[in-house]
RODO-2510 file (C-alpha; in nm, 4 decimals, decimal comma):
residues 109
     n   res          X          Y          Z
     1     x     1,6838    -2,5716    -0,8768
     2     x     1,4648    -2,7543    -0,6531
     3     x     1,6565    -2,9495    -0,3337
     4     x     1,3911    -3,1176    -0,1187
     5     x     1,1557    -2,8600    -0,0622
     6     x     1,4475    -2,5642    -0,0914
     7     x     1,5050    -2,3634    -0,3875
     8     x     1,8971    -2,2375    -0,4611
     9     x     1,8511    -1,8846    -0,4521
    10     x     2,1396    -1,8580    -0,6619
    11     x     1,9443    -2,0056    -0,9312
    12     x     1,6181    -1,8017    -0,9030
    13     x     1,5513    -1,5028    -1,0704
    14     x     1,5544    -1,2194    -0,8353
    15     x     1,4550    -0,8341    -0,8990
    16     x     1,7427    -0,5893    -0,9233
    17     x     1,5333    -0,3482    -0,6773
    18     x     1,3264    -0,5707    -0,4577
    19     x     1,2930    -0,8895    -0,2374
    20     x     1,0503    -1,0264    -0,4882
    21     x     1,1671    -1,3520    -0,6502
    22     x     1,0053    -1,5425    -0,9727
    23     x     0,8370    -1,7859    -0,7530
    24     x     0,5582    -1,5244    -0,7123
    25     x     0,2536    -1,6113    -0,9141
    26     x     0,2132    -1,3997    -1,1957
    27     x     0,5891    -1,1884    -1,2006
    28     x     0,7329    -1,0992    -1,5066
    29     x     1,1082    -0,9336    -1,5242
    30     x     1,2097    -0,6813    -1,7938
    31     x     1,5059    -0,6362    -1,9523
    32     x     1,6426    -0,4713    -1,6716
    33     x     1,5680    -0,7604    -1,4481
    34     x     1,3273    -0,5111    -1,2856
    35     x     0,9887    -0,6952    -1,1768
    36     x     0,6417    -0,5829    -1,2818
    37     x     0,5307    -0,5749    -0,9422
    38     x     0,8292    -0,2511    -0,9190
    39     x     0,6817    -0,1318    -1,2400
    40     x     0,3249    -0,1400    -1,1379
    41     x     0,4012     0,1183    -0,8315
    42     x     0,6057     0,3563    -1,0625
    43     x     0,3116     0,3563    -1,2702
    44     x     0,0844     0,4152    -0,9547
    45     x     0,3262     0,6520    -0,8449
    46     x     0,3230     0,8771    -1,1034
    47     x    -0,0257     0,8763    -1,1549
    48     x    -0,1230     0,9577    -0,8383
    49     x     0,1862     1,1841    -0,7527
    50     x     0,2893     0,9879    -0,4645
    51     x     0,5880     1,1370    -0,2276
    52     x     0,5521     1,4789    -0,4587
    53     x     0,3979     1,8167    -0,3167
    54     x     0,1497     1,7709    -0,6018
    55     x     0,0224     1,4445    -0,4162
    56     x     0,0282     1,5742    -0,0914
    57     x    -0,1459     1,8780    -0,1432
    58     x    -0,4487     1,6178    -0,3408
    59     x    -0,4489     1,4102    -0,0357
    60     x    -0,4397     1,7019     0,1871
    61     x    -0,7734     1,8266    -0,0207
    62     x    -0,8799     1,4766     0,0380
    63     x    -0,8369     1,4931     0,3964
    64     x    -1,0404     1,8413     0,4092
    65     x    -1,3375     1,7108     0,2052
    66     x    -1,3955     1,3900     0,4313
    67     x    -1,3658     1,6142     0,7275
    68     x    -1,5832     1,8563     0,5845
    69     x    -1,8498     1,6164     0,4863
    70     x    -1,8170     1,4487     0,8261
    71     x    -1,8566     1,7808     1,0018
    72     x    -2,1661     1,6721     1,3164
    73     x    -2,1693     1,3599     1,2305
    74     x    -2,0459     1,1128     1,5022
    75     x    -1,7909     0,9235     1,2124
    76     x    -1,6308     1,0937     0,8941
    77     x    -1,5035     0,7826     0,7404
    78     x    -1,5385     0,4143     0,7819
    79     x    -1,1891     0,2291     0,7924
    80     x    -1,1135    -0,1572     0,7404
    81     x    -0,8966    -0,2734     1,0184
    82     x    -0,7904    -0,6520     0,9632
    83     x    -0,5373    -0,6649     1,2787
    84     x    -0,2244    -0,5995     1,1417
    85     x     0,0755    -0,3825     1,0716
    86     x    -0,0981    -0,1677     0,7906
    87     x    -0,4572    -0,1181     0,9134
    88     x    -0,3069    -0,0602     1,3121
    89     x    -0,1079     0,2373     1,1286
    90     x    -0,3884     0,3678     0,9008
    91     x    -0,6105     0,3807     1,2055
    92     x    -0,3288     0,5708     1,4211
    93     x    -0,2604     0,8325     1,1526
    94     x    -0,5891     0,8621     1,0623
    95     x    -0,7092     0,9729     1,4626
    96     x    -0,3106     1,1173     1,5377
    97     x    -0,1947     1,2819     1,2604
    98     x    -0,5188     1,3882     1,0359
    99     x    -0,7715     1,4637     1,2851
   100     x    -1,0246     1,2356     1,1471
   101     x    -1,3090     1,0533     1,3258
   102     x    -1,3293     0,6948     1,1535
   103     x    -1,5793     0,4023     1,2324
   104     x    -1,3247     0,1306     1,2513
   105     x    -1,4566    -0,2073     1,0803
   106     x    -1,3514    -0,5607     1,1364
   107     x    -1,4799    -0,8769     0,9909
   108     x    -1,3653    -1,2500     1,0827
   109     x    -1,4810    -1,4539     0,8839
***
């Protein structure tokens, strides 16, 4: 229910496992009250083996091929960096914890 420009959040649909709400564009709920938004990452997640030693180990591989195709070069990857929390960390990890070398690209537009 709409009051003023507030919406009772006891009268918005909610999912059972996240923060997301139904006022997000698109956002289903299953029977489960689970949102599709949750349902797309399980789907990514177990496709891609995320947070299993199956996905490290392919991201690990990853990690040696970009190096090893970077070997003399002055870069060995090209990152986006927009600014905020989730480039800033790619960047860090990507220099601290995997050795890489990465051309670092921003674009304001």
């Amino acid at each position: 229910m709409l009051m003023g420009n507030r919406i009772l959040a006891n009268e918005v649909k909610i999912c059972k496992r996240c923060i997301y709400d139904e006022t997000l564009p698109n956002i289903l709920f299953d029977e489960n009250g689970i949102c599709s938004y949750c349902r797309m990452i399980e789907s990514l997640e177990a496709e891609y083996k995320t947070g299993t030693p199956e996905g490290e180990e392919k991201f690990d591989r990853i990690l040696d091929q970009i190096k090893s195709d970077g070997r003399g070069k002055r870069y060995d990857c090209v990152i986006g960096v927009s600014g905020g929390t989730d480039s800033s960390w790619l960047i860090h990890h990507a220099v601290r914890t995997w050795g890489l070398r990465p051309l670092a690209v921003h674009y304001d537009n």
